[in-house]
C-alpha positions in Angstrom: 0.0 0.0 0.0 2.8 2.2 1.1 4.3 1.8 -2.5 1.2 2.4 -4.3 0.9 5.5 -2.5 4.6 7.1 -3.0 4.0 5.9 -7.4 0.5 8.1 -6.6 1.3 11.1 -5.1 5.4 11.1 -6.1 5.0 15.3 -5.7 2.4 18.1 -5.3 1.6 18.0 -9.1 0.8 14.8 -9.3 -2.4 12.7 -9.9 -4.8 15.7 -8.8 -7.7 13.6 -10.7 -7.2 11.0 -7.7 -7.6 13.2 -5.2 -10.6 15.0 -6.2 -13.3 12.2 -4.5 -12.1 12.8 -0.9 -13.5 16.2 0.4 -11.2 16.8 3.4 -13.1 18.1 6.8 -11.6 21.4 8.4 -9.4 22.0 5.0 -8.6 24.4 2.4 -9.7 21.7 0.0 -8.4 23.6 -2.9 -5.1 24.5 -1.7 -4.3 21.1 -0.5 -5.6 19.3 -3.4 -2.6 21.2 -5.6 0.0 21.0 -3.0 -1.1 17.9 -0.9 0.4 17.1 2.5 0.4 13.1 2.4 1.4 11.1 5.5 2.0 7.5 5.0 3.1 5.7 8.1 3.9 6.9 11.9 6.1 5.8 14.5 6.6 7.3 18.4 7.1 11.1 17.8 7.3 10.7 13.9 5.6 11.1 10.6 6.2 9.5 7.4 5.3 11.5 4.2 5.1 10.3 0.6 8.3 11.6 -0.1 9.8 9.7 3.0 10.7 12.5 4.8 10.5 12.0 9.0 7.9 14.7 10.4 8.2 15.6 13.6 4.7 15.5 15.1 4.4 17.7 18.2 1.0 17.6 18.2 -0.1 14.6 19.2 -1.7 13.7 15.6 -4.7 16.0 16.6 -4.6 16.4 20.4 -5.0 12.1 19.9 -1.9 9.7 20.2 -0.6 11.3 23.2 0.9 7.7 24.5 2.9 8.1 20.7 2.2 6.7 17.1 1.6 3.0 16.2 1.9 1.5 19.7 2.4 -2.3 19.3 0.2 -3.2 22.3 -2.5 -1.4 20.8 -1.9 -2.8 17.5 -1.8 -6.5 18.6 -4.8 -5.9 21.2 -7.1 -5.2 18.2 -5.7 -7.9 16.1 -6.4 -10.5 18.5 -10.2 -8.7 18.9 -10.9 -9.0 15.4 -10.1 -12.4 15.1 -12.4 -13.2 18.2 -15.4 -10.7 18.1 -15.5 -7.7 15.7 -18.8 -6.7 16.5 -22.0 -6.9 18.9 -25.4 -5.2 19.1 -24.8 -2.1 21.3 -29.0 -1.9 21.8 -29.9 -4.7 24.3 -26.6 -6.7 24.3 -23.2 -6.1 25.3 -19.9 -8.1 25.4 -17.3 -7.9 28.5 -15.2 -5.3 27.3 -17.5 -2.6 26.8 -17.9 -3.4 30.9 -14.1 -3.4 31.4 -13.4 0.0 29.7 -16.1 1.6 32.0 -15.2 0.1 35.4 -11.3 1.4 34.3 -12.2 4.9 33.3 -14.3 5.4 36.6 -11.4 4.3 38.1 -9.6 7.4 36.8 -12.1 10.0 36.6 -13.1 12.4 39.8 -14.6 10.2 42.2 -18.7 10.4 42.3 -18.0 10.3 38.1 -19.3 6.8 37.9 -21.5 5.9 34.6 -19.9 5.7 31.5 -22.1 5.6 28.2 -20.2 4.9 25.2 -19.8 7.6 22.0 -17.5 7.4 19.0 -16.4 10.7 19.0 -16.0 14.3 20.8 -19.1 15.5 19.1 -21.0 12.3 19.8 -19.9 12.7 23.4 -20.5 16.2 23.8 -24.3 15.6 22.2 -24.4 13.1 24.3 -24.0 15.3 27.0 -26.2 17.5 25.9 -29.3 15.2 25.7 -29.1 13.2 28.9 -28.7 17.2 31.2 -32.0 18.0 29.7 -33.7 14.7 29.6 -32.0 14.3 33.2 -34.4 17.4 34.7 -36.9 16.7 32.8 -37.0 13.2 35.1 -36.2 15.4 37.7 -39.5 17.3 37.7 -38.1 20.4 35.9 -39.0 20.2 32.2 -38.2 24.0 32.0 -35.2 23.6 32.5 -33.5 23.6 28.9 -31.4 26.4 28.3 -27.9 25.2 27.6 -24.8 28.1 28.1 -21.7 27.2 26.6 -18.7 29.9 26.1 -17.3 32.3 23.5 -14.0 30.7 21.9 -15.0 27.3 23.1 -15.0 24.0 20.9 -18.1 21.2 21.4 -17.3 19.3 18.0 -19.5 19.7 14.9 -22.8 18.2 15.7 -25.7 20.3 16.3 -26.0 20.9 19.7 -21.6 21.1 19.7 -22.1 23.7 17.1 -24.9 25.4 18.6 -23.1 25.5 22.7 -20.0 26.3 20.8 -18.0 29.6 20.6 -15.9 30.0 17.7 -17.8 32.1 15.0 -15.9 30.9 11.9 -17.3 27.2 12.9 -21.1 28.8 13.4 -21.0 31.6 10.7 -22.1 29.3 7.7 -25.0 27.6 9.2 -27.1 30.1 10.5 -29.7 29.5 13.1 -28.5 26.6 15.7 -30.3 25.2 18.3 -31.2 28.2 21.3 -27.7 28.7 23.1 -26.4 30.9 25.4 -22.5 32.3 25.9 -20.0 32.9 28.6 -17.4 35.9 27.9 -14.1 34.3 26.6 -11.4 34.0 29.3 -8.5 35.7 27.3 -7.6 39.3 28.4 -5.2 41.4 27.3 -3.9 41.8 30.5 -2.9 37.9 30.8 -0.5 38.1 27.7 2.6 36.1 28.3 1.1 34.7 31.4 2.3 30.9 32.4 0.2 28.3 33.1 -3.3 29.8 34.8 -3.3 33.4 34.5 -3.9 35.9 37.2 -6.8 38.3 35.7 -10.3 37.4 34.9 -12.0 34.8 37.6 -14.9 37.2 38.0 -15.5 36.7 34.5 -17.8 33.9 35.4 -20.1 36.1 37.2 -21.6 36.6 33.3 -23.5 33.0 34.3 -25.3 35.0 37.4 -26.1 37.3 34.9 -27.9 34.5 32.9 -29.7 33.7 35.8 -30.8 37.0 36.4 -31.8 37.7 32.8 -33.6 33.8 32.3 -34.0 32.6 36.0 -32.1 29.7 37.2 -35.3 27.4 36.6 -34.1 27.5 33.0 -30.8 26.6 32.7 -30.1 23.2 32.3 -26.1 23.0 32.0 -23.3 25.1 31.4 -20.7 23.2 29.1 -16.5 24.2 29.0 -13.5 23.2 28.5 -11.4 23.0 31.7 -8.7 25.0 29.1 -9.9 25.5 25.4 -7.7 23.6 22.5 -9.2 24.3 19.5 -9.2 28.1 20.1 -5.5 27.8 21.1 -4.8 26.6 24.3 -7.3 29.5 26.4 -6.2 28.7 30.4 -8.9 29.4 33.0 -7.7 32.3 34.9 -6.9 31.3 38.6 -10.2 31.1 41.0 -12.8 31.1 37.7 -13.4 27.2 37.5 -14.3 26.9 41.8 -16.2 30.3 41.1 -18.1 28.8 38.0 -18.7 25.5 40.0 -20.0 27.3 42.8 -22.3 29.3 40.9 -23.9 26.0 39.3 -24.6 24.7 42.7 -26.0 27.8 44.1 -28.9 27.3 41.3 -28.9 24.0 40.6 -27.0 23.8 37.2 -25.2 21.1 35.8 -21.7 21.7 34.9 -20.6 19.8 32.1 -16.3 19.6 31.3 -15.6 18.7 27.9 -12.5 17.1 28.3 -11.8 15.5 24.8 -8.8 17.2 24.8 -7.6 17.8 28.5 -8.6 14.0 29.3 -5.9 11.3 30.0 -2.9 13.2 31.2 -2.7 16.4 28.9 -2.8 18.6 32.1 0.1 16.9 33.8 -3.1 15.0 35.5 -5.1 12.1 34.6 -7.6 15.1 34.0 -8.2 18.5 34.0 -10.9 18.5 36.5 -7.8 16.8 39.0 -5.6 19.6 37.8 -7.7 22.7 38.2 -9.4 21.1 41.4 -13.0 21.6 40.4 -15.5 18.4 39.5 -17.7 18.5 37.1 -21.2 16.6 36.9 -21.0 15.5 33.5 -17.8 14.8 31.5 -16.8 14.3 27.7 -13.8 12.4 26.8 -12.7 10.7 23.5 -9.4 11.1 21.5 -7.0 9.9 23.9 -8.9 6.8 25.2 -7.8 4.4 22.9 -4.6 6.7 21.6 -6.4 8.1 18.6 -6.1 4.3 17.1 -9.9 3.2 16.5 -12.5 6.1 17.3 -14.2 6.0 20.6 -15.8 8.8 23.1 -17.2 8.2 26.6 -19.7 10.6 28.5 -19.2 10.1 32.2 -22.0 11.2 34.7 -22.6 11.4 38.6 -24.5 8.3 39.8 -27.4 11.2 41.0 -28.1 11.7 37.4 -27.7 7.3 36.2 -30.3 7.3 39.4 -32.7 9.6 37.7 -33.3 7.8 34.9 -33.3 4.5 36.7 -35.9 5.6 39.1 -38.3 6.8 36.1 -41.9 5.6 36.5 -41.6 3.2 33.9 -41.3 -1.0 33.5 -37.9 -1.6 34.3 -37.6 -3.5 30.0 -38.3 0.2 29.1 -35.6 2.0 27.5 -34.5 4.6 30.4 -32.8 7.0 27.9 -33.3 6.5 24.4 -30.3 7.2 22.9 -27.1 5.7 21.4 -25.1 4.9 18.8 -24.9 1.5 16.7 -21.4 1.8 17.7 -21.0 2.8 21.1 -18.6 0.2 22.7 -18.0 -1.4 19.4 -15.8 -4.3 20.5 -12.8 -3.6 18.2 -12.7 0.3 20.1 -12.5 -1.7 23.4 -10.0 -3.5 23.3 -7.7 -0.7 21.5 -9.1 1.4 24.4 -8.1 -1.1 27.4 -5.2 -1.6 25.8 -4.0 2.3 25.6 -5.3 2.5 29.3 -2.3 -0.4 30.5 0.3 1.9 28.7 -1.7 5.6 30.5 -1.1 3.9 33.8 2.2 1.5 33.7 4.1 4.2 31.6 3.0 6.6 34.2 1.9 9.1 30.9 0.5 11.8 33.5 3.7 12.1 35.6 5.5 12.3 32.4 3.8 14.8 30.9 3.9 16.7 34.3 7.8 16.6 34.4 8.0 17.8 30.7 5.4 20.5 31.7 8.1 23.3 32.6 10.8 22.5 30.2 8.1 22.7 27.2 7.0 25.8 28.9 10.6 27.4 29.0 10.9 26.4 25.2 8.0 27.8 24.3 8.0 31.3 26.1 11.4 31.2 24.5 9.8 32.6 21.3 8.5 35.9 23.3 10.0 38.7 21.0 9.7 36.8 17.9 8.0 38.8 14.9 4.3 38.4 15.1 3.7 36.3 18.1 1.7 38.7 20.3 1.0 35.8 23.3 2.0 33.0 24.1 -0.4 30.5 26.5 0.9 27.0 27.8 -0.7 24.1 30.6 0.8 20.8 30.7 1.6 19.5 27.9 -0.5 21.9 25.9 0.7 25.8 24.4 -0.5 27.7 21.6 1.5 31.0 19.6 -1.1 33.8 19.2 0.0 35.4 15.9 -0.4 39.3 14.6 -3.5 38.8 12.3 -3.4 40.4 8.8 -6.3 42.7 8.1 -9.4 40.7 7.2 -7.3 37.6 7.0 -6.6 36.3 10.6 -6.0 32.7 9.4 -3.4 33.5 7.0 -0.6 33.9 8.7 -1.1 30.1 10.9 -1.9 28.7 7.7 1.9 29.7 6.1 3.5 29.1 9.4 2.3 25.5 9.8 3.1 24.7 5.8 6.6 26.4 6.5 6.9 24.3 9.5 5.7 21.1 7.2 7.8 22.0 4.5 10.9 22.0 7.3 9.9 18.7 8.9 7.4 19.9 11.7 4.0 19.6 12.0 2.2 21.8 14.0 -1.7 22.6 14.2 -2.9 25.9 12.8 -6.2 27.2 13.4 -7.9 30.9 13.5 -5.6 32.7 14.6 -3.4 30.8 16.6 -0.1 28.1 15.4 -0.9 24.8 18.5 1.5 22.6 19.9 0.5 19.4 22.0 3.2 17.1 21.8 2.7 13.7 23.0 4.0 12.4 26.9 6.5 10.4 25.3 8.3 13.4 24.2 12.3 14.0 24.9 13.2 17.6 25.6 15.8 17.6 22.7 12.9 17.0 20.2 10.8 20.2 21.9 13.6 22.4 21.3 14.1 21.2 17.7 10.5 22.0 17.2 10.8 25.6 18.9 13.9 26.2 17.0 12.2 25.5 13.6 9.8 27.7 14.7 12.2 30.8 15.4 13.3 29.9 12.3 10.0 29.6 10.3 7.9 32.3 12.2 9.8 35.6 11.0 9.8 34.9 7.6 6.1 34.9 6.3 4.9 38.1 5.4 
């Protein structure tokens, strides 16, 4: 396959007929399409293109293989699955796995986070989410409570309601009117630029969600969804004291607080996750991506047993379906055992700790680039940072989009995304390979226009 591939795409010119049927997601399909970017095989911190060239990946694929590329154990776990069960009915049937990957991720999640239901993705998890808060007080006696508040700059994935709780304009802009959502104010000031891990300024910024209650009344609001730090908008930390002060406010009028933790799950934070890190549980979680290592898709929603309860308790026969929702997928078998299988290397390779002790030398390297020609802030948690970069007039995502190609073009791949370049290397990380990827971006960063 490898061969076919490199006699396919042997340069940018090449064989654009064959690339036409695949319409990329989140891509400048025409762009690519004459100068594709073609990644053939993977290995620990490394990329393969189609010209053989060795691509440093410091970021994680997509915020996924954090554990690193093409783990063996992961590799051989779903081998031996798909020669033994490759799939079973998710609706009224189950197989031991799906049972083992739940009792091991309430294992690591806060404790009183203790009912997994299986997704496939971020966006599956996050509508997930979405659907069981307001069917969860609607069991609860309180069908007027529906309004859902998500937060300007925050990411939910690209279904509906992820679109619709979501922040990011550019991802809302072409679709019109979403499902009824409110906003939060976005947690980055002016005043925090620079700042390392949690910034100082801006806890009383989630005092706007008192103002919701004022404007709505409390007896509306069904959840308030964020990220414990947003990813997609380019690594966004919670200023100290805003997270306890949100939380607070949730219990003061019965909310739910949801964490979307698709990216911040499984040791990104320097914790198992970031509701351990920043101290504050949530009452529903999201989490995907890292779970099985980005090697077969799989998402998990993860409640409190006071909300599993609810819909157990429901005045109905006990065959009846309690909450009517799922995926033909959810805790596919295959997923499973990829999943239990990244979970042995999260907790015997000690992944967390790892990226906790890498934390403040990628930090260092990163605020290294302070002074550099159009980065105007740099932000950083864990194993997380993002370079804010100088926006040309009316075209903030140029300059990220020739960054990242540069960097490409030099052996790096980095994320670009609005207006921001992302780095999120994965825990397996040595520090030499951070500074090469800071260095080639000294290098890179000064020279577009």
């Amino acid at each position: 396959m490898q061969e076919l591939q490199r006699q396919t795409y042997p340069d940018a010119a090449a064989a654009r007929a064959e690339l036409e049927a695949y319409w990329l997601p989140f891509s400048g399909n025409r762009q690519f399409k004459d100068n594709p970017r073609i990644i053939e095989s993977a290995e620990g911190c490394y990329y393969t293109d189609a010209h053989g060239r060795r691509i440093l990946d410091v970021m994680s694929g997509l915020w996924c293989c954090g554990f690193g590329h093409n783990r063996p154990e992961i590799a051989e776990a779903v081998n031996r699955q798909l020669r033994e069960l490759d799939y079973a009915p998710a609706f009224q049937f189950a197989h031991p796995l799906a049972f083992e990957v739940a009792n091991r991720v309430k294992a690591l999640t806060p404790a009183g986070l203790d009912y997994v239901f299986f997704t496939n993705s971020g966006s599956e998890s996050v509508e997930t989410a979405l659907k069981m808060a307001k069917a969860y007080w609607r069991l609860a006696g309180q069908p007027q409570k529906t309004r859902l508040v998500g937060r300007v700059k925050g990411y939910h994935g690209v279904n509906f309601g992820g679109t619709s709780v979501g922040g990011i304009e550019p991802n809302r802009a072409p679709y019109g009117e979403l499902a009824a959502a409110e906003h939060l104010p976005a947690t980055l000031l002016p005043e925090n630029a620079f700042s390392r891990g949690q910034p100082e300024h801006g806890a009383e910024l989630a005092d706007a969600l008192e103002d919701l209650v004022t404007e709505h009344g409390a007896e509306t609001i069904a959840a308030v969804i964020v990220e414990p730090f947003s990813g997609s908008a380019g690594c966004i930390v919670p200023p100290l004291g805003y997270l306890d002060r949100l939380r607070a406010i949730c219990d003061a009028h019965d909310i739910l607080l949801i964490f979307d933790e698709v990216i911040t799950g499984f040791g990104r934070t320097g914790h198992a996750f970031g509701a351990h890190a920043f101290g504050v549980t949530p009452d529903i979680m999201t989490l995907a991506k890292a779970l099985t290592n980005g090697s077969v898709p799989m998402g998990a929603v993860v409640a409190k047993e006071s909300i599993y309860e609810t819909f157990m308790n429901a005045d109905t026969p006990e065959y009846m379906v309690e909450f009517p929702h799922g995926y033909t997928y959810s805790g596919h078998p295959v997923a499973c055992a990829a999943a239990l299988a990244a979970l042995d290397i999260f907790e015997n390779e000690r992944m967390a700790e790892r990226a906790k002790n890498l934390a403040p030398h990628f930090e260092n390297a990163l605020h290294g680039l302070r002074g550099t020609k159009h980065i105007t802030d740099i932000r950083n948690f864990g194993l997380a940072g993002a370079l804010q970069i100088d926006a040309i007039p009316g075209e903030p995502a140029r300059r990220p989009f020739e960054i990242g190609t540069a960097c490409w073009n030099r052996g790096l791949y980095v994320r670009w995304g609005g207006d921001t370049v992302q780095l999120g290397p994965a825990m397996i990380v040595e520090p030499e390979q951070i500074d090469e990827a800071v260095s080639i971006l000294a290098d890179v960063i000064p020279t577009v226009a």
